[in-house]
C-alpha angles and dihedrals in degrees: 000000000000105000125170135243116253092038126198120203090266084066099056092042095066086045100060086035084061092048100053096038091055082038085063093050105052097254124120111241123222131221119271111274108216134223116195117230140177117225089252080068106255118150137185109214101178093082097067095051095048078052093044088050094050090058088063126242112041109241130251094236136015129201107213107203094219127021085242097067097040088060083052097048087044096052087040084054092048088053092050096050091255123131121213122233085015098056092021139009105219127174128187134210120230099049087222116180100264084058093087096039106052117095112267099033112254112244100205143148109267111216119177114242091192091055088049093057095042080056102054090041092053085054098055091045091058095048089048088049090054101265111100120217103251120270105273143029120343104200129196121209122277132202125194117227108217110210125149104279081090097058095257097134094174085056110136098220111259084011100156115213103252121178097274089066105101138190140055090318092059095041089045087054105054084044088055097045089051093057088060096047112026096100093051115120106222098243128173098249088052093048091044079055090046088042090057094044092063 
């Protein structure tokens, strides 16, 4: 796992999501790796691979917790000799713009920012109605967005995962998405928001 320093909660949330979610699998987890960044979104990858180098063997896959660090991890690799997806498999989280266009496209978990808001903004409105949001997260949907960072050659670019998908990806990943949500309480506001989605 690929964080950033300085980290936010929504950091540390997918890190302990990813732990959970390789706990569940069999497999022993390492600690976060961290890229420094700056808030206009400059970050300096060649840190973590000179960190990921110092732990020994490189590893086969890396989670990036933003899209932003994942670009800067892949760049950081290039400079080093090493091809992503062919040295490492490596997926992001934020599905920003540059995602699909970076080379090589940028697999990545695709959140709306629009629907976050909405949601936030619902929120405010009921408590302003009288009815408070519910102690807690509120979470929106996610899809992941399979292209070939991940090592999914045959992956159709800005293809999403849908159920059909098999294998050990699609299973990872509902692992993955039950260890962010597993502790929600279902609550009326959070099924109105399921309901929408679809």
């Amino acid at each position: 796992f690929v964080g950033r320093d300085p980290a936010n909660a929504d950091d540390w949330s997918r890190y302990a999501a990813y732990r959970e979610a390789v706990l569940a699998h069999g497999l022993a987890y390492t600690d976060p790796v961290l890229v420094p960044w700056d808030v206009n979104e400059t970050y300096r990858g060649a840190g973590a691979v000179d960190q990921l180098r110092a732990r020994g063997e490189m590893p086969s896959a890396v989670i990036a917790c933003t899209d932003g660090t994942a670009i800067a991890l892949i760049d950081a690799l290039a400079e080093a000799d090493l091809v992503v997806p062919d040295d490492i498999a490596l997926i992001g989280f934020d599905d920003i713009p540059q995602a699909a266009g970076c080379r090589p496209p940028l697999s990545t978990v695709a959140q709306s920012f629009s629907l976050a808001g909405a949601t936030a903004c619902s929120l405010v409105c009921d408590a302003l109605d009288g009815d408070p949001p519910a102690p807690g997260l509120h979470l929106t949907p996610t899809t992941l967005v399979v292209r070939q960072s991940c090592g999914c050659r045959d992956a159709v670019l800005g293809q999403t995962l849908a159920p059909g998908i098999d294998g050990v990806c699609a299973r990872f990943v509902e692992d993955l998405e039950g260890a962010l949500f597993a502790n929600l309480d279902q609550t009326p506001a959070r099924r109105q928001l399921l309901d929408l989605s679809g």
